[in-house]
C-alpha positions as CSV (number, residue, x, y, z in Angstrom):
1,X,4.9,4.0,17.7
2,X,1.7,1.8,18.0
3,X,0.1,4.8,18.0
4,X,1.6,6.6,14.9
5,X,0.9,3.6,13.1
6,X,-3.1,3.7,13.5
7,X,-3.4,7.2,12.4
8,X,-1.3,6.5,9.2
9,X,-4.1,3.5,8.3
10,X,-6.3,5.7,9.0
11,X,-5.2,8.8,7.2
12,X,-4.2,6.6,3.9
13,X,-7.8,4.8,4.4
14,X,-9.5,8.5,4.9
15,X,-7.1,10.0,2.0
16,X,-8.9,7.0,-0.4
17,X,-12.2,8.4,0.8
18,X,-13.4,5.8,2.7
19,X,-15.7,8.4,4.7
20,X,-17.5,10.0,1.9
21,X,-19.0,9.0,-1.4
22,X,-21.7,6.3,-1.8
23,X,-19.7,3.5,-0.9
24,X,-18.6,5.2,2.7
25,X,-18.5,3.4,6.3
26,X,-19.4,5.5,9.2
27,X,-16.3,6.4,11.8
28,X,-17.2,3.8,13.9
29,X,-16.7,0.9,11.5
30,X,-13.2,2.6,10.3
31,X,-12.1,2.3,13.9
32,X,-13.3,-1.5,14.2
33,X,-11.5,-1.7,10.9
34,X,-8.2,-0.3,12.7
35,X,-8.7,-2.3,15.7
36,X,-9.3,0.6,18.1
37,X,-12.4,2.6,19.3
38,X,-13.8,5.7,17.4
39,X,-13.3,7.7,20.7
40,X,-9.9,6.5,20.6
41,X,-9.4,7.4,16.7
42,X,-11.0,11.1,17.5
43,X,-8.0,11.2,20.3
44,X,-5.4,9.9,18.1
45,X,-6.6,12.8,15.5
46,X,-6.6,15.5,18.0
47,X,-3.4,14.5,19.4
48,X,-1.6,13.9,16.0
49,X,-3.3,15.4,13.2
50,X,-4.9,18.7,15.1
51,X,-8.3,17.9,13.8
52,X,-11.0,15.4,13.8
53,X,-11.3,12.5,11.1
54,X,-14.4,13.9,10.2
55,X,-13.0,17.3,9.8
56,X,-9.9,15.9,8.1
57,X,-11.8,13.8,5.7
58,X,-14.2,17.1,4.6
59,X,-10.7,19.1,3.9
60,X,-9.6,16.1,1.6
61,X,-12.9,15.8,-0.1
62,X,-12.5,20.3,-0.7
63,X,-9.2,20.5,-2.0
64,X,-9.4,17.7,-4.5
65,X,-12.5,19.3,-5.7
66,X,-10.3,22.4,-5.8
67,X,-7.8,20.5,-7.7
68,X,-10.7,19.2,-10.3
69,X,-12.2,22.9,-10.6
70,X,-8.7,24.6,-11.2
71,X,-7.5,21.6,-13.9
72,X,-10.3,20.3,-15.6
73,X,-13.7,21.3,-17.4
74,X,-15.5,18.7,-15.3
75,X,-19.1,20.6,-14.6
76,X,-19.5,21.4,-11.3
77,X,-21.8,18.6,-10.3
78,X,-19.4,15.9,-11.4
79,X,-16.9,17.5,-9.7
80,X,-19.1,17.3,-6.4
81,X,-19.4,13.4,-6.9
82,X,-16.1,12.8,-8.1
83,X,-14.9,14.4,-4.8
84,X,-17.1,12.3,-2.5
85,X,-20.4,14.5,-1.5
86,X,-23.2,12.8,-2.1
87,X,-25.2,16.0,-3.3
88,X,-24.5,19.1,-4.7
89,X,-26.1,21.3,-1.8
90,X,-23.7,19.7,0.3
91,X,-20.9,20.7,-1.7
92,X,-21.7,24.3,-2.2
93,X,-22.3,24.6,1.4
94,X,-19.1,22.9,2.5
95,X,-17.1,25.4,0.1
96,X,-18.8,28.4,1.8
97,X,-18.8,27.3,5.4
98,X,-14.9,26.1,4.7
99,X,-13.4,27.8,2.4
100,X,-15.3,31.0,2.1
101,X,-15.6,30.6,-1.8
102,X,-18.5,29.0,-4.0
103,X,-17.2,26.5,-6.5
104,X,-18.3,28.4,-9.7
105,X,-16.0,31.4,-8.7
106,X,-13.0,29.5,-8.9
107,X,-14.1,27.9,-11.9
108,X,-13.6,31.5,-13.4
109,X,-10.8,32.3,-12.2
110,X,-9.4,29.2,-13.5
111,X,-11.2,28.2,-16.4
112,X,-8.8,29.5,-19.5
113,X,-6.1,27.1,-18.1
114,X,-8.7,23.7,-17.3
115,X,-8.3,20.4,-19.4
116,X,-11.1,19.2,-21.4
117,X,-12.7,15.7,-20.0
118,X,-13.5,13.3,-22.1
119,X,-16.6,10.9,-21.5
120,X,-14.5,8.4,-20.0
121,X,-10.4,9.8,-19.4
122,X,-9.4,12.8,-17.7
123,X,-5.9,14.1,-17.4
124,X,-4.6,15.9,-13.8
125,X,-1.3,17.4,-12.7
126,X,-0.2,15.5,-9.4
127,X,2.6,17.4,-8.2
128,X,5.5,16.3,-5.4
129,X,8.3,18.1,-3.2
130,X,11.7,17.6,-4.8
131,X,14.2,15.7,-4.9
132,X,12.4,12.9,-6.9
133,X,14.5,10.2,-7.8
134,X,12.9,9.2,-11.2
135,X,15.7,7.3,-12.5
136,X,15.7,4.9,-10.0
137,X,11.9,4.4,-9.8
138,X,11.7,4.0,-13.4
139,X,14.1,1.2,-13.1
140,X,12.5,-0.7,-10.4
141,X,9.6,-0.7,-12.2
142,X,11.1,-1.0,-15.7
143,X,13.1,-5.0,-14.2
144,X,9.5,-5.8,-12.3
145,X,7.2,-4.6,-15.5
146,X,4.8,-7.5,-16.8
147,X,4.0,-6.8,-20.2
148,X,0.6,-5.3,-21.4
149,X,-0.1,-4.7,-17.3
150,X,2.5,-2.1,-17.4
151,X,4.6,0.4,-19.7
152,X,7.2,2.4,-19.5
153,X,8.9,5.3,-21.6
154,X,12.0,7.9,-20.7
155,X,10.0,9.9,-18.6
156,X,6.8,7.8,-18.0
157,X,5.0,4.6,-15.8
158,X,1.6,3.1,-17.0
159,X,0.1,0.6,-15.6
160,X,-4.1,-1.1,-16.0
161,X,-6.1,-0.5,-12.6
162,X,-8.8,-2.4,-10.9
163,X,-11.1,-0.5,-7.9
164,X,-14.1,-2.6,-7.1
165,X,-15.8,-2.9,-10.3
166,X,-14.1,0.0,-11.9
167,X,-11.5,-0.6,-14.0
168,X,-9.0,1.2,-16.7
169,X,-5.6,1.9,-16.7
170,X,-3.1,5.7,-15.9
171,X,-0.1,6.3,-17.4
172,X,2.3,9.3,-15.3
173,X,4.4,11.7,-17.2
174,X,7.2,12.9,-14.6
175,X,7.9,16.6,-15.3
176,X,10.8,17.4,-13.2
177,X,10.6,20.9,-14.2
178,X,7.2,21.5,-12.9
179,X,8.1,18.8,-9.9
180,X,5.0,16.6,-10.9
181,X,3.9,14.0,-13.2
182,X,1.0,14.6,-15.5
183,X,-1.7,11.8,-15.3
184,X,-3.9,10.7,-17.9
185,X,-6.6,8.4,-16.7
186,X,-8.5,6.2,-19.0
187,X,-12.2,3.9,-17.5
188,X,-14.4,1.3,-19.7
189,X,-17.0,3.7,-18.6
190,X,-17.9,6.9,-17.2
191,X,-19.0,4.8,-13.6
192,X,-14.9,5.1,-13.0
193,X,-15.3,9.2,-12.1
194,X,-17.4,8.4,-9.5
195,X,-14.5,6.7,-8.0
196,X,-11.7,9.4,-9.2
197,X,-10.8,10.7,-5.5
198,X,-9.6,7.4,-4.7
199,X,-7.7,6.3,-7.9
200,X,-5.8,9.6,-8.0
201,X,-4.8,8.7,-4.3
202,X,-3.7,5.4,-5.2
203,X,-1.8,6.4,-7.7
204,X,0.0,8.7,-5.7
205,X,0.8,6.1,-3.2
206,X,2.1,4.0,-6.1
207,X,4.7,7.1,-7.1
208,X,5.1,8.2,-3.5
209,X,4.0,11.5,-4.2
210,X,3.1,12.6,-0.8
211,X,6.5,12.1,1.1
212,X,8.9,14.3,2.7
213,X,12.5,13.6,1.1
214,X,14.1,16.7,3.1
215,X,12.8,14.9,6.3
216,X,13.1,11.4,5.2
217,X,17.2,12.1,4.4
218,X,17.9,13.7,7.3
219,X,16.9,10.8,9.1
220,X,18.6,8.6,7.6
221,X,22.1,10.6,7.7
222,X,22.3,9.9,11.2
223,X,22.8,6.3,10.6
224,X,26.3,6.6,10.2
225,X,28.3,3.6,9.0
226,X,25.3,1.5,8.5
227,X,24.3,4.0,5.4
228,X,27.7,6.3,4.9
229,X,25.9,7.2,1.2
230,X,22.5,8.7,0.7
231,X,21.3,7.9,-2.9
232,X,19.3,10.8,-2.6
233,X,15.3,11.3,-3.8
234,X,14.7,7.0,-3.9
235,X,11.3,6.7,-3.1
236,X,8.8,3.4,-2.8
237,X,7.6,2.3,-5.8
238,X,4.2,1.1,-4.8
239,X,1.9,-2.1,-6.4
240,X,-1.2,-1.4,-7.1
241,X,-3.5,-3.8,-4.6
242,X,-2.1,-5.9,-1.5
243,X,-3.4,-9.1,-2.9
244,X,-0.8,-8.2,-6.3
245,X,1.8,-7.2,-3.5
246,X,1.4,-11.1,-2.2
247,X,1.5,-12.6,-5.5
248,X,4.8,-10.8,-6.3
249,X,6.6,-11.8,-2.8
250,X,5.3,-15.8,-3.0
251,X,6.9,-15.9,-6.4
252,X,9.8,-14.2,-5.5
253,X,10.4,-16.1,-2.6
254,X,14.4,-17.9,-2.9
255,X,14.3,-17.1,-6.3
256,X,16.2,-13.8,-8.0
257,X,13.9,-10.8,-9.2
258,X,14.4,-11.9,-12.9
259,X,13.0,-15.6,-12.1
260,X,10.3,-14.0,-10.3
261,X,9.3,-11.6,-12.8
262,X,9.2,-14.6,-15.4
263,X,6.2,-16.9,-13.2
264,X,4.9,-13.3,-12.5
265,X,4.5,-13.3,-16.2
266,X,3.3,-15.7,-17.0
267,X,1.0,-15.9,-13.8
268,X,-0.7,-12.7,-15.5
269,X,-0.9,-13.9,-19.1
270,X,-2.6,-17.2,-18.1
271,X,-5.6,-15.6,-15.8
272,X,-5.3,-12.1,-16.2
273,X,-8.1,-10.8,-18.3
274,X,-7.4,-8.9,-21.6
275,X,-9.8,-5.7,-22.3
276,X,-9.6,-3.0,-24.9
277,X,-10.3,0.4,-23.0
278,X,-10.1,3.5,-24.7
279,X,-9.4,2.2,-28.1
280,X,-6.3,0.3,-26.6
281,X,-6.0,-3.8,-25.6
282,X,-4.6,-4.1,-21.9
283,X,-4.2,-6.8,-19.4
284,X,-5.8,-6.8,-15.9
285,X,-3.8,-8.8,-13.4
286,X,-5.5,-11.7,-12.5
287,X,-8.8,-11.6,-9.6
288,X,-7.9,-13.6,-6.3
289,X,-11.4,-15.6,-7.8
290,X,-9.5,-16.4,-10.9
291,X,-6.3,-17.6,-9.4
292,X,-8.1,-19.5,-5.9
293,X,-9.5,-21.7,-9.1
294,X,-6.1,-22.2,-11.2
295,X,-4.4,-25.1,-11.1
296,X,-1.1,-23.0,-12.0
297,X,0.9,-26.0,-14.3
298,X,2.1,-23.4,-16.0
299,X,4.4,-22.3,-13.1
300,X,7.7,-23.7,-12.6
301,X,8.4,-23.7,-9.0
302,X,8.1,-25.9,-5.9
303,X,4.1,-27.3,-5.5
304,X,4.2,-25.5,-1.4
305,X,4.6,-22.3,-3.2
306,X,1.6,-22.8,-5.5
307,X,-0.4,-23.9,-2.4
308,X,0.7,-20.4,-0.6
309,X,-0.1,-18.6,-3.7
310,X,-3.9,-20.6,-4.0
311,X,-4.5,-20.1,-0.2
312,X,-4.0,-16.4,-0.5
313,X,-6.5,-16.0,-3.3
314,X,-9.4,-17.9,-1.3
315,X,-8.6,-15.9,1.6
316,X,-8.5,-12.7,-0.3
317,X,-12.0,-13.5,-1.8
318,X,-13.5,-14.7,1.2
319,X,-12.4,-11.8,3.3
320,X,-11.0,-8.7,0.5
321,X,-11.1,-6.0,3.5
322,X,-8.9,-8.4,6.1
323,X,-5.6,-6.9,7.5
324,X,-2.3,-8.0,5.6
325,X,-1.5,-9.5,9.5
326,X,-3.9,-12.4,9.0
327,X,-2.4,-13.7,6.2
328,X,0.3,-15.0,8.5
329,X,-2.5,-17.7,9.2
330,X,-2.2,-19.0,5.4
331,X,0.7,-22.0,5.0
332,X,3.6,-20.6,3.8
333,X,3.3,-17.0,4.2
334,X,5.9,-15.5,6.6
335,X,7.1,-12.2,8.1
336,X,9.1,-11.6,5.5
337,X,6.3,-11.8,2.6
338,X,3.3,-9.9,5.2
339,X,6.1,-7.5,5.5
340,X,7.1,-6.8,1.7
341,X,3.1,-6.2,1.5
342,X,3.1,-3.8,3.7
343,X,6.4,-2.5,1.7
344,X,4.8,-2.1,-1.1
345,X,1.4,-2.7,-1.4
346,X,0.2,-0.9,1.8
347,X,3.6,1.8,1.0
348,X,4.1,1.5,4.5
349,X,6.7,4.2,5.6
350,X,8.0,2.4,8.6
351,X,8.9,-1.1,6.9
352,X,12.4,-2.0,7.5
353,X,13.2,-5.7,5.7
354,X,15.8,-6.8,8.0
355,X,14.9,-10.1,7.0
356,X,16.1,-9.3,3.4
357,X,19.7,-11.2,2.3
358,X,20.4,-7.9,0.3
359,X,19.6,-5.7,3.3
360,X,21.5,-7.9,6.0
361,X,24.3,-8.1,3.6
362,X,24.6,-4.6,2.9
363,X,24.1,-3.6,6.3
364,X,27.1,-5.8,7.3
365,X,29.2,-4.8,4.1
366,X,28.7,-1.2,5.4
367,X,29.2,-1.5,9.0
368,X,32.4,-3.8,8.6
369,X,34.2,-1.3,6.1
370,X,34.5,0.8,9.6
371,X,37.9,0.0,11.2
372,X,36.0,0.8,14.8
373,X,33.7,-2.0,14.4
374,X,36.5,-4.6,15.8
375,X,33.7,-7.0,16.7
376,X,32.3,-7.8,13.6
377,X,35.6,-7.4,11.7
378,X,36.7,-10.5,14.2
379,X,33.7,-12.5,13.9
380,X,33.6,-12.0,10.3
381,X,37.4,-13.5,9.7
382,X,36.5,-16.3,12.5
383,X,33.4,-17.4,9.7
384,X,31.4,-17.4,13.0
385,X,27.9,-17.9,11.8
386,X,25.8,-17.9,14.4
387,X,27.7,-14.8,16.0
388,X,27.1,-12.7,12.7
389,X,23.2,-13.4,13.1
390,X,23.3,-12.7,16.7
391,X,25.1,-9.7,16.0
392,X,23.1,-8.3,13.4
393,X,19.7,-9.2,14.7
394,X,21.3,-6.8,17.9
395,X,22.0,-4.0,15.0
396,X,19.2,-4.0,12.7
397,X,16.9,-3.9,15.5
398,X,19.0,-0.6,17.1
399,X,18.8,0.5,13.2
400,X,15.0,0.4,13.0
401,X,14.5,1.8,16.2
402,X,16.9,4.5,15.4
403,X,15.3,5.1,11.3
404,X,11.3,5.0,12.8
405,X,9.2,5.8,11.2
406,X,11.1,5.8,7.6
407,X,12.6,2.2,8.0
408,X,11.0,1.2,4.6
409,X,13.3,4.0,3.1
410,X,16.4,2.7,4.6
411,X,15.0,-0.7,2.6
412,X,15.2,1.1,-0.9
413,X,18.2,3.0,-0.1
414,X,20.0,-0.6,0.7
415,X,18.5,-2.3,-1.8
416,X,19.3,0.6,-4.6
417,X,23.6,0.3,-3.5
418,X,23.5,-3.2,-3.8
């Protein structure tokens, strides 16, 4: 389990090119930054992933030049920096040693069907393995939107984007025919291609392109009574950064979505920053700088909350590569809140909120609706209290150990039937 975990950080941290480009850390500080040693990490690899993190990274870095050769008109030397080599003899040579092919020859092969780049937007096809559940993504993002952050359409999710100090804003086009959403990518500046590799992987966490529904469902059909209906193709909609994730759970905490959507609101209108990229005026949500300075009048809600919210920002900018853990140090962040980070900000497969009213009560809605379940059936009628909570701590715990690692499905699932 522990183990699983630390090659998931590290395949998402790896995925987001964190081992190649100009900005990279060698493997040793990746493992310091996952807690464990690098001979551990190349173990882990070996064991798990049937290559080294070194070897895995290089594969990454090839086929998402691939992907930038067969879709685009990039020239080939952007497309060596946009896919994290830090020279162009490197990526010829990694082609030919790996993949047998030199980057101009499938640029022919592909050329007549490439996109044109602009100077500072590009436009890619990410593609996904049905089922895809777009209704019910575009809904959870559609009742959590913040306007001029985010926009939606029928069949599309935009939303601005801040990496370092490249910023700009996507918008995703889902074609379900095609089983993929086609991205259009805007930048202030042509600085935010250098940094492509690991925005397109974002924002594939953010629409959970990379998961396995067929396995995922499966999984969760052996749950029984605790989930007798699969609402089938819900995946997690992702937030962009952790530190937004943490925003969004202090303001929604013992408040309903809609309340906390308003402070989220207005949160982002007061210190978010308004820029016109591409021709277009869009809002940026706020900097943990901006907000560890706010005195937040604006929002309505209890002053412990706006302390929480104040403590997270300093922390944030006084350590911005610290684990989501640590922020269980901060006054008035909980389980609950480090957890719905991981949820969603981190998209954490393995996240079961057992915490969460609308998951207890829906677990206990489902499980009592079964005639066999005589125990909770009495305690229910009996209005025992403090037997329901020691019976469903028992359950959910049995639950999660039964969904690993796809517990943060079973929290969509739950929350999309309530």
């Amino acid at each position: 389990m522990g183990n699983q975990t630390s090659v998931n950080r590290a395949l998402t941290l790896i995925n987001e090119g964190i081992l190649s480009g100009v900005d990279s850390i060698t493997l040793e500080q990746l493992a310091e930054k996952l807690g464990i040693t690098s001979r551990y990490l190349r173990e882990l690899f070996k064991t798990y992933v049937g290559a080294s993190p070194k070897q895995y990274a290089l594969y990454q870095q090839l086929m998402f030049a691939k992907q930038l050769l067969h879709q685009t008109t990039m020239p080939i030397t952007e497309v060596a920096f946009a896919a994290g080599f830090n020279s162009v003899r490197r990526f010829n040579e990694a082609f030919a040693q790996e993949l047998k092919l030199t980057p101009s020859a499938i640029r022919k092969q592909h050329a007549a069907g490439s996109m044109k780049v602009q100077a500072n937007s590009i436009n890619l096809k990410l593609s996904y393995r049905p089922p895809f559940n777009w209704a019910h993504m575009r809904a959870f993002y559609q009742l959590r939107a913040v306007d001029e952050m985010e926009w939606l359409g029928d069949n599309s999710y935009g939303r601005t984007i801040t990496l370092g100090k490249v910023r700009g804003y996507f918008t995703a086009v889902h074609n379900s025919e095609q089983s993929c959403f086609d991205i259009n990518i805007v930048f202030t500046d042509t600085d935010g291609l250098l940094q492509l590799k690991r925005i397109v992987s974002h924002i594939r966490r953010l629409l959970d392109l990379d998961a396995d529904l067929i396995e995922v469902e499966a999984r969760l059909s052996l749950l029984g009574n605790a989930l007798p209906k699969i609402n089938t193709g819900v995946r997690i909609p992702g937030v962009w950064s952790t530190f937004e994730a943490g925003c969004r759970a202090i303001l929604g905490q013992q408040v309903s979505v809609e309340q906390a959507v308003k402070l989220l609101k207005l949160l982002t209108a007061h210190y978010g920053e308004r820029v016109t990229v591409g021709g277009q005026e869009v809002l940026f949500f706020p900097s943990a700088e901006a907000i560890s300075k706010a005195e937040l009048t604006e929002l309505k809600m209890p002053g412990l909350r706006k302390s929480a919210l104040r403590a997270l920002a300093v922390f944030v900018s006084e350590c911005p590569d610290s684990d989501v853990e640590q922020w269980l140090k901060i006054k008035g962040i909980g389980p609950w809140t480090v957890n719905y980070v991981r949820l969603r900000g981190l998209s954490a497969p393995d996240c079961l909120l057992a915490d969460d009213l609308v998951v207890k009560n829906q677990v206990l809605a489902n499980i009592s609706s079964d005639p066999q379940e005589s125990e909770l059936i009495d305690i229910i009628h009996a209005k025992d209290k403090a037997a329901i909570k020691s019976y469903y701590l028992e359950k959910s715990q049995l639950i999660g150990q039964a969904i690993s690692p796809w517990g943060s499905y079973l929290t969509f699932q739950l929350w999309s039937q309530q």
